[in-house]
VOTORGU-710861 format. One record per residue (C-alpha): x, y, z. Coordinates in pm, 1 decimal. Layout:
<sites>
> X:Y:Z
...
</sites>
This chain:
<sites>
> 2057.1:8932.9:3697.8
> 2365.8:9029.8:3616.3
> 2621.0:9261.2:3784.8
> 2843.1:9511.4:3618.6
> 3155.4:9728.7:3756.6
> 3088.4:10083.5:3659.4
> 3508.7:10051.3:3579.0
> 3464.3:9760.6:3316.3
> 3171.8:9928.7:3172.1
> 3414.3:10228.4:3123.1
> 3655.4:9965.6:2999.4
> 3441.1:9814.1:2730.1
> 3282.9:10132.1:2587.4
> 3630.3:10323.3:2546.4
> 3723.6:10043.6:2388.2
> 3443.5:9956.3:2184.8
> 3458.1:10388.9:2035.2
> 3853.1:10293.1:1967.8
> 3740.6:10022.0:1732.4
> 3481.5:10245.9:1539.0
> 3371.5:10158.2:1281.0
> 3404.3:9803.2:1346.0
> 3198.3:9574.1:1591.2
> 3429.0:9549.3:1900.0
> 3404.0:9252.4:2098.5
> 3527.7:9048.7:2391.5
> 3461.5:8800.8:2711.3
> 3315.5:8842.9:3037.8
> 3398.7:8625.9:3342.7
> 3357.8:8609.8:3717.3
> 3108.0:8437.2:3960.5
> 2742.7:8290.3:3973.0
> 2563.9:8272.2:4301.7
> 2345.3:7992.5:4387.1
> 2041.3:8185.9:4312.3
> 2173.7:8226.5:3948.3
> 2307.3:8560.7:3966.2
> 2636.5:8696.2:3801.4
> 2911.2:8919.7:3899.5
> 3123.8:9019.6:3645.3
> 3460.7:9015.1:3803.7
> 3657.0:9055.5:3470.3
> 3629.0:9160.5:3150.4
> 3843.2:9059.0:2798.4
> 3878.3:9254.4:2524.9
> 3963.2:9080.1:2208.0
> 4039.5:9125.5:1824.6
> 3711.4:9124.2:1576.1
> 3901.5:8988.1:1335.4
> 3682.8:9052.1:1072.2
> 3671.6:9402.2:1114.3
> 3341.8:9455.5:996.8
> 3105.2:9669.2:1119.3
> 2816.3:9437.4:1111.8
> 2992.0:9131.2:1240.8
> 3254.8:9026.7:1497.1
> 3468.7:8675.2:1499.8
> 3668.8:8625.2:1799.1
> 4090.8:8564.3:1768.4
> 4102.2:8236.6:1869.9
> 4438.1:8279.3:1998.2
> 4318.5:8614.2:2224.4
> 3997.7:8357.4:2336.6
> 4198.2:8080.0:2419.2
> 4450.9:8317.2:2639.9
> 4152.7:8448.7:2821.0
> 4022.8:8155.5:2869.0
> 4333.4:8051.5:3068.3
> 4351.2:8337.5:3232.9
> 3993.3:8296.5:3388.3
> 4104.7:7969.9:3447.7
> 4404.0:8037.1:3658.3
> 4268.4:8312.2:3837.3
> 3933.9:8073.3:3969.0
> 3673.4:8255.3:3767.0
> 3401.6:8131.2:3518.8
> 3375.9:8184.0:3168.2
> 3003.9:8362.0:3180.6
> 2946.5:8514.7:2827.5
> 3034.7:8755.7:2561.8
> 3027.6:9120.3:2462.2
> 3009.6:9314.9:2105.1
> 2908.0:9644.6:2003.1
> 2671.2:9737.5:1729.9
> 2835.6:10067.2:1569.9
> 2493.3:10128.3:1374.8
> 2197.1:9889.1:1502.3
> 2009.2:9870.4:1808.3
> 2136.5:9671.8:2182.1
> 1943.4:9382.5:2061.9
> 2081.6:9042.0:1896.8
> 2097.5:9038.8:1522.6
> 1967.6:8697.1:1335.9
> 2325.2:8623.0:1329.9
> 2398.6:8668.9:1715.7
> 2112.7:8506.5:1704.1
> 2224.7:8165.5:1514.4
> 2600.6:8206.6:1648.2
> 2475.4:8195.4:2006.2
> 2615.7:7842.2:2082.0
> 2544.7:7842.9:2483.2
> 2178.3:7888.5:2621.3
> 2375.5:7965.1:2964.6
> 2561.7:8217.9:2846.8
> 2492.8:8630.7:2869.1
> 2547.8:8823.0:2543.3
> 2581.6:9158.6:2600.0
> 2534.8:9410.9:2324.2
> 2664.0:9777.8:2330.7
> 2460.9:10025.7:2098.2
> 2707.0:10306.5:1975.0
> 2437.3:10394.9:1785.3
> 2386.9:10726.6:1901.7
> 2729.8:10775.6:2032.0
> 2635.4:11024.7:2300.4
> 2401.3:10749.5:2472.8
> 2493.9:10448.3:2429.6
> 2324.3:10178.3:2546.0
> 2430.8:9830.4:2670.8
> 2218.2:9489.3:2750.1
> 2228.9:9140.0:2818.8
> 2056.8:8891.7:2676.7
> 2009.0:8532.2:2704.3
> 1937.8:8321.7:2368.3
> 1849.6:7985.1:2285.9
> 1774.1:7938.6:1925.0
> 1603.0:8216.5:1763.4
> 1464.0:8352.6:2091.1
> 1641.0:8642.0:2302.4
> 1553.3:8720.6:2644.5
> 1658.0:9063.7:2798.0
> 1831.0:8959.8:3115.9
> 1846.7:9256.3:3426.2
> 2157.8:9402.3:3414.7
> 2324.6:9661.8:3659.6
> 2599.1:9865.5:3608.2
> 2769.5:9886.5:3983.3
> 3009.6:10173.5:4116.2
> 3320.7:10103.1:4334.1
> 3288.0:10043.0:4674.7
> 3560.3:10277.5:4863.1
</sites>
């Protein structure tokens, strides 16, 4: 499972309708429990440098600051994010073959129908995805 703050969800879908039509991306970090579970504590949003609308690349530069970042601030590097402007919250064949880390969530925003979108995670080793549980959490006051 893995555990979303309603804010960052905000975050990453006002974000990811800024970048229409391109494929937004970014990085997600925070904590794992021993049981396996994730809490996204932070969340990175990066140049697609490609700006394509059916693919993202990361700025290495922007990846390699957040990477720091996560670093300095004690959490773990736990996956990435993109939206899909046009095509379904699933992984493509090519966020398919670019999935480098088994470990890793991907999670994919559909913008698809830009009054619902939709966002998942996945886990994916090789050509096989796995929809991973994923809850969107509100703010404790």
């Amino acid at each position: 499972m893995i555990r979303l703050k309603q804010d960052d969800y905000d975050k990453i879908l006002a974000y990811a309708k800024s970048e229409l039509p391109n494929e937004a991306c970014g990085l997600i970090a925070g904590s794992e429990t021993d049981q396996g579970d994730k809490l996204v504590e932070k969340v990175y949003l990066l140049t697609n440098i490609d700006h394509s609308n059916e693919h993202f690349s990361l700025d290495p530069k922007e990846q390699l600051a957040a990477v720091k970042d996560m670093r300095s601030l004690g959490l773990k590097p736990l996956g990435n994010w993109h939206s899909h402007p046009e095509s379904p919250s699933r992984p493509s064949d090519e966020d398919k073959r670019l999935a480098y880390d088994s470990k890793a969530s991907y999670m994919i925003l559909s913008l698809m129908q830009i009054d619902s979108p939709v966002l998942n995670s996945f886990k994916i080793e090789g050509d096989v995805s796995q929809k991973e549980e994923l809850v969107i959490i509100g703010v404790i006051k």
